[in-house]
C-alpha positions as CSV (number, residue, x, y, z in Angstrom):
1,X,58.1,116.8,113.7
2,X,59.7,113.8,111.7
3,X,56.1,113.6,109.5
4,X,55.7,117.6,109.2
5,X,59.3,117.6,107.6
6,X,60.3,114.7,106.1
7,X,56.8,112.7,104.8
8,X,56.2,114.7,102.1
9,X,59.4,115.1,100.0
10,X,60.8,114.3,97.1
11,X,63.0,111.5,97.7
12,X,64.7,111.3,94.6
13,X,67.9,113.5,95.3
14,X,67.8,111.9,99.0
15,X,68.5,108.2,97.0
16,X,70.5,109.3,94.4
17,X,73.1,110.9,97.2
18,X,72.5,107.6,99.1
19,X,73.5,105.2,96.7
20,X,76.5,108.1,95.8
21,X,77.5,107.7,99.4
22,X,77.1,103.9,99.6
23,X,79.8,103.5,96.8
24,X,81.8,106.1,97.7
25,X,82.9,104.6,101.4
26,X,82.8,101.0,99.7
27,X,85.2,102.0,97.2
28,X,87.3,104.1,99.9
29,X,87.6,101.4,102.2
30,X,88.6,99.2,99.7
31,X,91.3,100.6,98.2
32,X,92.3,102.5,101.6
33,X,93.0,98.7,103.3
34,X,94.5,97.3,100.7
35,X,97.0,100.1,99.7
36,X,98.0,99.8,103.4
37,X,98.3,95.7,103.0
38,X,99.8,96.2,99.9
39,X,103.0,98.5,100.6
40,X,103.6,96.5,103.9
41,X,103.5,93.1,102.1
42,X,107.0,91.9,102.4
43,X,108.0,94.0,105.5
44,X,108.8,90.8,107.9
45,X,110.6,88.6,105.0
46,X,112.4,91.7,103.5
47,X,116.4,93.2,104.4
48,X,116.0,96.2,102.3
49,X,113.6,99.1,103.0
50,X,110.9,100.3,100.4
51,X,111.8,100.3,96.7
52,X,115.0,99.1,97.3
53,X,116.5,96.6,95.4
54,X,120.2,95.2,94.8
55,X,121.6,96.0,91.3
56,X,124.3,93.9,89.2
57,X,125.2,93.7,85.7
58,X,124.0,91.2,83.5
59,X,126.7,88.1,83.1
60,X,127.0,87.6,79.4
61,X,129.5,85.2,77.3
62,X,131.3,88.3,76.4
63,X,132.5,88.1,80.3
64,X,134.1,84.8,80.0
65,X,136.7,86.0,77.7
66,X,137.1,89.1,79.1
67,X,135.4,92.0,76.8
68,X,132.8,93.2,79.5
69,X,133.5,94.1,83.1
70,X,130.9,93.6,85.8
71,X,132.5,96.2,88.1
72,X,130.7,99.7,88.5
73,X,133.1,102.7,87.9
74,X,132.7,105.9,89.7
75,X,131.2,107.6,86.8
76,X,129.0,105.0,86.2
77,X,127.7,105.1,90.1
78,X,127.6,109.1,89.9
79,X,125.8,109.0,86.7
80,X,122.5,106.7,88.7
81,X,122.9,109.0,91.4
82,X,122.2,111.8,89.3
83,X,118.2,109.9,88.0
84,X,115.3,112.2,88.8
85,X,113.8,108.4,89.5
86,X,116.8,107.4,92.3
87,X,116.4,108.4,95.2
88,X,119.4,106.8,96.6
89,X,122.4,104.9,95.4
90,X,125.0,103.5,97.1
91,X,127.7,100.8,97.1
92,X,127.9,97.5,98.5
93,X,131.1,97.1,100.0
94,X,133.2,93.1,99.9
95,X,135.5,91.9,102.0
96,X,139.0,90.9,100.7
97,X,139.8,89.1,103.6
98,X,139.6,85.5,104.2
99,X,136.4,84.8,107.0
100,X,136.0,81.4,109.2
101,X,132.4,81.1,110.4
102,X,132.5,79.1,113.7
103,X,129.2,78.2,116.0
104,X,130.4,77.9,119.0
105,X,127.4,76.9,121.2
106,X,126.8,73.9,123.5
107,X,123.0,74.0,121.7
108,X,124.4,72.2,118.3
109,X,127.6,70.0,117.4
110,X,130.7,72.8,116.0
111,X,130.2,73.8,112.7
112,X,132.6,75.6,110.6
113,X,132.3,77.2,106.9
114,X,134.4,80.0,105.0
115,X,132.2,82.9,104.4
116,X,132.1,85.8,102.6
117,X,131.3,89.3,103.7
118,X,129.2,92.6,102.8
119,X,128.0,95.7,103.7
120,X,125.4,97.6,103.5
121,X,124.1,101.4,105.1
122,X,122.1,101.1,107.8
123,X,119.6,103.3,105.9
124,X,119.0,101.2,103.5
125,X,118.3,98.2,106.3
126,X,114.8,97.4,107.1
127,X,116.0,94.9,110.0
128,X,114.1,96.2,113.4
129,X,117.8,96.0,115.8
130,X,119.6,99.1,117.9
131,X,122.6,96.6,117.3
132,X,123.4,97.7,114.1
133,X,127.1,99.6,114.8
134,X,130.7,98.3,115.6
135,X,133.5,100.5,116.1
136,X,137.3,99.0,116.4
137,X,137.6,97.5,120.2
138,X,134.3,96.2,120.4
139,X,133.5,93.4,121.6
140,X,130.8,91.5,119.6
141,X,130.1,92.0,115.6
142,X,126.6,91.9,114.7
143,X,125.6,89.8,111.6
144,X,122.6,89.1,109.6
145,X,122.2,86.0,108.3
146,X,121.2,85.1,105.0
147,X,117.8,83.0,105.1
148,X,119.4,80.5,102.8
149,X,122.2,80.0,105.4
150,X,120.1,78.7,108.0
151,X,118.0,76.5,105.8
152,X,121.5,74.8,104.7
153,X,122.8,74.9,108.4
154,X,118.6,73.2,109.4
155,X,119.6,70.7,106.7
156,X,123.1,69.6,108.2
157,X,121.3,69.4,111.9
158,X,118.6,67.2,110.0
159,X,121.0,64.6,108.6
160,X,123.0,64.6,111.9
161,X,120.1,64.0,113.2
162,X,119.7,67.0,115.7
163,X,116.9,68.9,116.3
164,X,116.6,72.4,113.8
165,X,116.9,75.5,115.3
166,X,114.0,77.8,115.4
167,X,115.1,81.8,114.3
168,X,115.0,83.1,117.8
169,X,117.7,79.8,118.9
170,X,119.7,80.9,116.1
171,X,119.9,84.9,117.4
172,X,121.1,83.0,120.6
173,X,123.8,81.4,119.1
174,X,127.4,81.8,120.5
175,X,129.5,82.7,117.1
176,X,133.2,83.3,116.6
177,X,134.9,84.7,113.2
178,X,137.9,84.1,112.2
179,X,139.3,87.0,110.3
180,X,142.4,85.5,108.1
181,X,145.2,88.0,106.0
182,X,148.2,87.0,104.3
183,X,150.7,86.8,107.4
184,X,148.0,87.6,110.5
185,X,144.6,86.1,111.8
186,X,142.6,87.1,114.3
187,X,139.4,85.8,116.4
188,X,136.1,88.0,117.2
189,X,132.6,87.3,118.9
190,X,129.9,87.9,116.7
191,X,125.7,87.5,117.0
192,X,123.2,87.3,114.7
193,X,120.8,89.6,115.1
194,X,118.6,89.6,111.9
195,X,118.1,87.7,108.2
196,X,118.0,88.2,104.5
197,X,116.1,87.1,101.9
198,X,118.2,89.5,99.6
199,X,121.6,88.5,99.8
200,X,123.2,85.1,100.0
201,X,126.2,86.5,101.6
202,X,126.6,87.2,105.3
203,X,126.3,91.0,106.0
204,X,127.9,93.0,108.4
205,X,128.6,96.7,109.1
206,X,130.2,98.9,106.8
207,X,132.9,100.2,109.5
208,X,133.9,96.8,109.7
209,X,134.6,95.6,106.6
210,X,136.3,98.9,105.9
211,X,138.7,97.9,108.8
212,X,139.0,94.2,108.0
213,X,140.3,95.0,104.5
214,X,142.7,98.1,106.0
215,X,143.9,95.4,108.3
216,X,144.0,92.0,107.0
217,X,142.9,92.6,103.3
218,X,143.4,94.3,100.2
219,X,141.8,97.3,100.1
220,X,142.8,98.7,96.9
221,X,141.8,95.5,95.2
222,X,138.1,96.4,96.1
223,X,136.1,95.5,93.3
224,X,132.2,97.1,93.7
225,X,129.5,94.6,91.7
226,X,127.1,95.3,92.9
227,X,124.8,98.3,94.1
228,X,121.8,99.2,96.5
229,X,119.4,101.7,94.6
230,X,116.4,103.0,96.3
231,X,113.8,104.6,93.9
232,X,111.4,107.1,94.3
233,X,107.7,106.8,95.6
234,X,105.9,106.1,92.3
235,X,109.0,106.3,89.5
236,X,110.4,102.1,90.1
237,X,108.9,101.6,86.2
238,X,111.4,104.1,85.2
239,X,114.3,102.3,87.3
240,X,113.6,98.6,86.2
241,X,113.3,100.5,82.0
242,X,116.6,101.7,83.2
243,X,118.1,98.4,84.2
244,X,117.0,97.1,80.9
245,X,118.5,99.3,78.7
246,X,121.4,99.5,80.5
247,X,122.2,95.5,81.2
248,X,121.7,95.1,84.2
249,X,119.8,93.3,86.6
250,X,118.1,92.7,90.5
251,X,117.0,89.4,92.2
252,X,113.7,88.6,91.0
253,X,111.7,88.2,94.3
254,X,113.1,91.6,94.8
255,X,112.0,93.1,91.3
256,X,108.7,91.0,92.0
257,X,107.6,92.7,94.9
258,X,108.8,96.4,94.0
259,X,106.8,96.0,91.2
260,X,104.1,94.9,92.5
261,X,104.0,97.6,95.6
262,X,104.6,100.4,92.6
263,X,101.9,99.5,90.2
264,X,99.2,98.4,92.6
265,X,100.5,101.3,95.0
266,X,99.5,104.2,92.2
267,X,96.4,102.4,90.9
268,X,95.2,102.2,94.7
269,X,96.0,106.0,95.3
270,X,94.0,107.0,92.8
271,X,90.8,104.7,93.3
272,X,91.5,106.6,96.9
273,X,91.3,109.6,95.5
274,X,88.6,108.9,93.1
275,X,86.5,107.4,96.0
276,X,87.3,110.6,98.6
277,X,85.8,112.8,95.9
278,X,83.1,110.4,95.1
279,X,82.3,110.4,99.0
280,X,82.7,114.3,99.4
281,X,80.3,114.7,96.2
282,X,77.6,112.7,97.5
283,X,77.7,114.1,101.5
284,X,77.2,117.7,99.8
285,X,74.1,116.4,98.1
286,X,73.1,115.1,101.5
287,X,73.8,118.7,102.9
288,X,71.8,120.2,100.0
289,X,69.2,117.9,100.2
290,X,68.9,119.0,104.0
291,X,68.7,123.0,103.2
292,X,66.5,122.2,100.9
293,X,64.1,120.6,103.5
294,X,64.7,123.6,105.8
295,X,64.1,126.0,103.0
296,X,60.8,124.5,101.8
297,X,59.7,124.0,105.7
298,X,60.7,127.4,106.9
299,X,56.9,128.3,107.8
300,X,56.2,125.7,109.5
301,X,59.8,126.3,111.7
302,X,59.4,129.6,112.4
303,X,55.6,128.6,114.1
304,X,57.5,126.0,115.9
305,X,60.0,128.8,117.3
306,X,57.0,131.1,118.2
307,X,55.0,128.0,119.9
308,X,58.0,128.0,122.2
309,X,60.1,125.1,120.9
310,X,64.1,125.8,121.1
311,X,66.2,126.1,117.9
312,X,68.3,123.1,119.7
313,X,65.4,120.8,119.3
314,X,64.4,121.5,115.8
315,X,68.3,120.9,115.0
316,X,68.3,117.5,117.0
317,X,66.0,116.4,114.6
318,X,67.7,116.9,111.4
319,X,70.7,115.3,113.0
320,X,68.8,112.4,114.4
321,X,67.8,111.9,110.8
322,X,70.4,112.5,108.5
323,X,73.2,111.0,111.1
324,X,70.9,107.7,111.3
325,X,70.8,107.4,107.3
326,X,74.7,108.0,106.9
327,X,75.6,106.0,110.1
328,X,73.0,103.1,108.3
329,X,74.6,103.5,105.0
330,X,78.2,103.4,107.0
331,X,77.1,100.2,108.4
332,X,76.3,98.4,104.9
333,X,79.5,99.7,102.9
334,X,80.9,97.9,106.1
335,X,79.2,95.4,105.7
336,X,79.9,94.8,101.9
337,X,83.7,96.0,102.2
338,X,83.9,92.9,104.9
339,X,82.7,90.3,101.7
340,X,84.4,92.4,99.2
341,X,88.0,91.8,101.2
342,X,87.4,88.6,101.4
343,X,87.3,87.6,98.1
344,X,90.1,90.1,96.6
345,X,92.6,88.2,99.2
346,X,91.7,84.9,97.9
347,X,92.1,86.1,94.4
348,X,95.5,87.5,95.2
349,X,96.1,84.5,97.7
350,X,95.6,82.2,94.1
351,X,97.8,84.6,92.5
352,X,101.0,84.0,95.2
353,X,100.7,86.7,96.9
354,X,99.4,86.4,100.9
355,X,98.3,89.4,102.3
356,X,98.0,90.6,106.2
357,X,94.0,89.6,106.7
358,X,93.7,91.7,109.4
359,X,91.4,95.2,109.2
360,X,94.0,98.6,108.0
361,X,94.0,101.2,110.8
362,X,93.4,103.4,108.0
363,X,90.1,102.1,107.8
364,X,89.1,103.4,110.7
365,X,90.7,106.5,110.8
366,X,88.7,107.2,107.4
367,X,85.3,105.7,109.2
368,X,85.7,108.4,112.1
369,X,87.1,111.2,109.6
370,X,84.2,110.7,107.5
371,X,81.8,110.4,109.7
372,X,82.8,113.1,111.7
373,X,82.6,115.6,108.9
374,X,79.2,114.6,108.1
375,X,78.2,114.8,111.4
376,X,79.7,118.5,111.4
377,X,78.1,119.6,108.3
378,X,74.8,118.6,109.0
379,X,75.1,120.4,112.4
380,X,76.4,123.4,110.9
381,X,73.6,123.8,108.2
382,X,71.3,123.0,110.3
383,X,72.4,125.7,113.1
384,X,72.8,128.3,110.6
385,X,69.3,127.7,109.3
386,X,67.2,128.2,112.6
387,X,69.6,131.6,113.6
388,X,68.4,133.1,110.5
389,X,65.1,131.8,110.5
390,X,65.1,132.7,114.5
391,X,66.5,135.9,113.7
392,X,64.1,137.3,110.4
């Protein structure tokens, strides 16, 4: 049955879908892996979630003798609220007590070092803990430490000659604060239970700085410098034109990466998108292609059916054929993707940036969509074919 139907036709469309298909899934696993890699570069190194980054205004000599400000009024605050391109906005709250940071921990010799305080929203934390919450009474205040911290604390074990502590030794660490005001002071347990790469101060929870200033601070000499913005999917180019026109300005390893996870994030969607159709294109060819063969063979089917031969068989072998050719031209854009990765993550590698090598689940959840759906439509011609042939 393979000769009688498939020997003698033109395989011109047949190649032309082929190669269609071939570049199709090359390009859609491409661009499907590496938008995955691309918007989770940064997750394990990163404080602040997705396209969020921490916004100051520019210092300029104009500062130093007292003609600009570099606190954020409430107008000014509402006004970035208000940006079709901000998602959120919010304030990042300093301490105006004194702090005493005290490790207190039979692992290292004591170490002591005035600190200074901040918080964030927990929705704006991308630090995997459930101990992100204190509430007046409790016992232990949970920290994150500022990766700079630790290398300087690493440095002062290395010249005493002790051995550096590892980041799961130092979320072990027995910590004390001392919280200082004008006429009262006060000792609390605290733990570390994550780092930043985003702020050089120490961060703790919002409820407790609020507390600390009410009770040893000065709360109404709060000054807010600095903000956490988190933009849109897609709009950070019209946040980071909006922090140059407007003076101000983010870390940049922070600007860096939302940058790049913007740019390369759109440009990827739509080589996605392109692909998909690309992909969708060429299978219906394949599916034409196919009616076409049971269209130009329908004499030679319909003697089949009356020599007794079951619809079912006839339609195993279109499937056995068509699903061979796509699962064969699956296993080549595969194939290629595999060199293809390759080389784009040692360009990037030579380019700074180290991407996860390790295959996308996307990829195969496209490989199974795909090829399910092929699979489907070449059952479903195929079927419909031999009922009406069956039935005329």
């Amino acid at each position: 049955m393979k000769h009688l139907f498939f020997k003698y036709q033109n395989k011109r469309q047949l190649v032309l879908a082929t190669v269609g298909t071939f570049l199709g899934l090359l390009f859609l696993f491409t661009s499907l892996h590496f938008l995955h890699k691309v918007y989770a570069y940064g997750d394990k190194t990163e404080m602040l979630s997705k396209n969020t980054i921490v916004v100051q205004k520019k210092v300029s000599n104009a500062s130093i003798i007292g003609l600009s400000n570099s606190e954020f009024s409430e107008n000014e605050i509402k006004d970035l609220r208000k940006k079709s391109f901000v998602e959120k906005c919010d304030v990042i709250r300093s301490s105006t007590f004194d702090v005493l940071f005290q490790i207190d921990d039979p692992l290292i010799p004591s170490f002591n070092s005035d600190i200074f305080v901040q918080s964030v929203k927990t929705e704006f934390l991308d630090v995997k803990t459930d101990s992100w919450s204190w509430k007046k009474g409790d016992e232990v205040v949970p920290i994150i430490m500022p990766r700079d911290f630790l290398m300087m604390l690493n440095n002062f074990l290395s010249i005493s000659n002790i051995p550096q502590l590892s980041d799961d030794l130092v979320l072990d660490l027995k910590i004390n604060l001392k919280i200082k005001g004008q006429m009262r002071r006060e000792w609390v347990k605290a733990k570390i239970v994550g780092f930043t790469n985003e702020l050089s101060s120490i961060l703790v929870p919002e409820s407790f700085v609020l507390w600390g200033n009410a009770e040893y601070g000065k709360p109404d000499e709060e000054v807010i410098s600095q903000l956490v913005i988190k933009s849109k999917d897609g709009q950070f180019g019209h946040l980071e034109k909006y922090l140059d026109d407007n003076n101000l300005e983010s870390k940049k390893s922070q600007m860096v990466i939302a940058r790049l996870k913007s740019a390369l994030g759109v440009l990827l969607s739509l080589i996605s998108v392109v692909s998909l159709l690309t992909v969708f294109l060429a299978m219906l060819v394949l599916v034409q292609y196919l009616q076409l063969i049971l269209t130009h063979n329908e004499y030679e089917i319909r003697t089949l059916m009356r020599l007794g031969h079951s619809p079912n068989v006839l339609i195993r072998v279109f499937m056995k054929y068509f699903v061979k050719l796509f699962f064969i031209i699956l296993l080549l854009s595969i194939g290629l993707f595999g060199l293809l990765k390759y080389y784009l993550e040692q360009l990037f590698i030579s380019g700074g940036i180290s991407l996860n090598s390790t295959i996308s689940y996307y990829l195969y959840i496209a490989i199974i969509l795909v090829f399910g759906a092929f699979t489907f439509s070449i059952w479903k011609s195929s079927k419909n074919k031999m009922e009406d042939t069956f039935n005329s």
